[in-house]
C-alpha positions in Angstrom: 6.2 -0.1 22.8 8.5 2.0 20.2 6.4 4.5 18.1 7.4 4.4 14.7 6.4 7.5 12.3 6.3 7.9 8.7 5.5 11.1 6.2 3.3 11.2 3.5 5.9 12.7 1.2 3.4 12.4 -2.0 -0.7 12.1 -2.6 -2.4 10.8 -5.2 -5.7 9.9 -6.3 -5.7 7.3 -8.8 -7.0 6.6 -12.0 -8.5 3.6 -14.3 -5.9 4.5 -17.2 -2.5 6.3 -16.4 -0.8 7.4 -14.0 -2.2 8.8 -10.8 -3.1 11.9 -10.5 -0.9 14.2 -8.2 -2.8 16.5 -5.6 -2.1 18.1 -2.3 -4.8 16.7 0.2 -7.2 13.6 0.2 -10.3 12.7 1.5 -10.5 9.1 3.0 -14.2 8.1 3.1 -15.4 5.4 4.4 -15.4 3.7 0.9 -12.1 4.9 0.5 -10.1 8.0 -1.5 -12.8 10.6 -2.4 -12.8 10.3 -6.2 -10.2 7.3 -6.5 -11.0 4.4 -9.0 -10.6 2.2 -6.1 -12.9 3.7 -4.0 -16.3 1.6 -2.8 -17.2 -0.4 -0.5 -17.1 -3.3 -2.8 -15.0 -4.5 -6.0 -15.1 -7.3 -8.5 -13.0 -10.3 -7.6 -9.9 -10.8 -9.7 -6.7 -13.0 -10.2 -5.6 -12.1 -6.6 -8.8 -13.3 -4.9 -8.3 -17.0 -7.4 -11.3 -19.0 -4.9 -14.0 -16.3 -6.0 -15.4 -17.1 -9.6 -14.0 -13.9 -11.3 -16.0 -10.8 -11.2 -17.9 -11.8 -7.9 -18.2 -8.8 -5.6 -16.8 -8.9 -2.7 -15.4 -7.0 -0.1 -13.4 -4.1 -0.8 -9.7 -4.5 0.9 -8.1 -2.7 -1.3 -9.1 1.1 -1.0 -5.9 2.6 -1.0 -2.7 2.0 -1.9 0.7 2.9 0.2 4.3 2.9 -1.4 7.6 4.0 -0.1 10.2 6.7 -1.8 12.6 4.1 0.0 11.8 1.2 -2.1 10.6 3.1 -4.8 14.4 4.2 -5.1 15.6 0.1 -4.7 13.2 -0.4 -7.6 14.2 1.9 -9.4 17.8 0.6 -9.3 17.1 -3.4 -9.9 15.2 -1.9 -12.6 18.0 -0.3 -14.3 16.0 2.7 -14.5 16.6 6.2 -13.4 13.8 6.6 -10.5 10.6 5.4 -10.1 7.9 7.9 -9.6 5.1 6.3 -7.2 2.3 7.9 -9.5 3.2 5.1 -11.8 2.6 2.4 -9.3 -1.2 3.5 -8.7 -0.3 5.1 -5.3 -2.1 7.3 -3.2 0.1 8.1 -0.8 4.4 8.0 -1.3 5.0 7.7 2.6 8.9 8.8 3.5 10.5 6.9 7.0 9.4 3.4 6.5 12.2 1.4 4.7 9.9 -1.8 5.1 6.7 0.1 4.5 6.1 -3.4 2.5 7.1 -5.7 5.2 4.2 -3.8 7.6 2.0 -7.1 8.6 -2.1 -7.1 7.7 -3.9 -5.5 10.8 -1.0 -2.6 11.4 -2.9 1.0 11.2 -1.7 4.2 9.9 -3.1 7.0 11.7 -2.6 10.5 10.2 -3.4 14.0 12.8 -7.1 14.3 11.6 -7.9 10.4 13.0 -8.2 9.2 9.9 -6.7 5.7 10.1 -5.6 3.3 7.2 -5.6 -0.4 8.4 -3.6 -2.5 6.5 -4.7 -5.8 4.8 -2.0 -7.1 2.5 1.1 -6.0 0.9 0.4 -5.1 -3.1 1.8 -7.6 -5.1 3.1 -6.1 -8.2 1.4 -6.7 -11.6 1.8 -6.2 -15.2 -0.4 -3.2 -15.6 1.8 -1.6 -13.4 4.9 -2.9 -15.4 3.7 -1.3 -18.2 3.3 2.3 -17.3 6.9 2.3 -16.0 8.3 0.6 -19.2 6.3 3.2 -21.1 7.5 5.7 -18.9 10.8 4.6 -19.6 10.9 3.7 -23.1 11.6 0.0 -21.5 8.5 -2.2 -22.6 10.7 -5.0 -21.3 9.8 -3.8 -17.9 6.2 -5.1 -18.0 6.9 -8.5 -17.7 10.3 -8.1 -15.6 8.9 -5.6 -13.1 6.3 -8.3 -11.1 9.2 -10.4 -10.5 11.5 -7.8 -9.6 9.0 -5.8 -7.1 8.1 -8.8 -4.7 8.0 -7.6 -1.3 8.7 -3.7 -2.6 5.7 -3.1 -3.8 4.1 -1.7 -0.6 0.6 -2.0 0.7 -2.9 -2.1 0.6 -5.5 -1.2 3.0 -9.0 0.5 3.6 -10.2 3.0 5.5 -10.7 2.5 9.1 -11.5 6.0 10.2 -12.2 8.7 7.8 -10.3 12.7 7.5 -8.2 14.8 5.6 -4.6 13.8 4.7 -2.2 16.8 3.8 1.1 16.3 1.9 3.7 16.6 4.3 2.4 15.7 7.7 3.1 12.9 9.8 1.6 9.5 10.5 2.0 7.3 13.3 2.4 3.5 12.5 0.4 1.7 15.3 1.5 -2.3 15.1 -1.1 -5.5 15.4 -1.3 -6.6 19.0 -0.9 -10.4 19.0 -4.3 -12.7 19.3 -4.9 -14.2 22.8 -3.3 -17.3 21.0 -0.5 -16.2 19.8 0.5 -14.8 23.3 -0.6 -18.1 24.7 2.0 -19.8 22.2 4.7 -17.0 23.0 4.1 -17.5 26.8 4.7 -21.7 26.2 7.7 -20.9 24.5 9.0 -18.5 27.0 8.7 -21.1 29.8 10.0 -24.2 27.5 13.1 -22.5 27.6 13.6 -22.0 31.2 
């Protein structure tokens, strides 16, 4: 199996209003960023969880959020916009090395030196909130509404906290891939043998 790295080029600890917040280390907890308005163990359902009645708690899945300077930069461009700064997008970390950091599947872990370990449950899918702080950014208010569209599948990903530590800006992370269910190597294996 290849080992793939990436860097966390950029931290951040988010906020309810704003952009987030720059800083140099964070804290994953088991509840997620230490001092992140994301983090808990819990959150209100919303629009991207449509078969709970709004508001419900549920799970928390979405404890921290993972972007790319990669993408960020192919945003930036089908934006029509300078750059895109990552702090805008509600990130906490701006990874560098993973082109496809949004194309990492749901059970994939980020594992950073300290053994703190992000698994990954879903790619972000971009919104209007975050539409807005770049068109205000910007001066672009257009962007609001044409951002979602434009950021499908280059918005990154979401995850929570599998094992907690300290992450540092700079340092390295190893990107450790699903292993496929007994099923899917079942199915894999039938395939294999259909075409002999």
């Amino acid at each position: 199996m290849n080992t793939r790295f990436g860097r966390a080029a950029r931290l951040f600890v988010s906020t309810r209003r704003g952009p987030s917040r720059l800083v140099d280390t964070l804290e994953l907890r088991w509840t997620g960023v230490r001092g992140d308005c994301h983090q808990g163990a819990v959150r209100a359902s919303d629009a991207r969880t449509p078969w709970h009645r709004r508001g419900t708690n549920i799970a928390n899945t979405r404890q921290i959020s993972l972007v790319s300077v990669e993408e960020c930069a192919i945003l930036a461009d089908k934006l029509g916009i300078p750059d895109l700064d990552p702090a805008l997008l509600g990130a906490n970390i701006a990874t560098e090395g993973l082109r496809d950091l949004s194309l990492l599947p749901a059970g994939t872990r980020l594992q950073f030196p300290s053994g703190a370990t992000v698994y990954v449950t879903d790619q972000n899918e971009p919104c209007r909130k975050a539409g807005r702080l770049v068109g205000e950014a910007h001066a672009r208010p257009d962007l609001e509404l044409l951002f979602p569209t434009v950021a499908c599948g280059l918005r990154g990903i979401v995850g929570l906290v599998e094992s907690e530590g300290r992450l540092l800006v700079g340092e390295r992370f190893r990107v450790i891939r699903r292993l496929p269910s007994p099923s899917e190597r079942v199915d894999s294996n039938s395939r294999a043998l259909r075409a002999v």
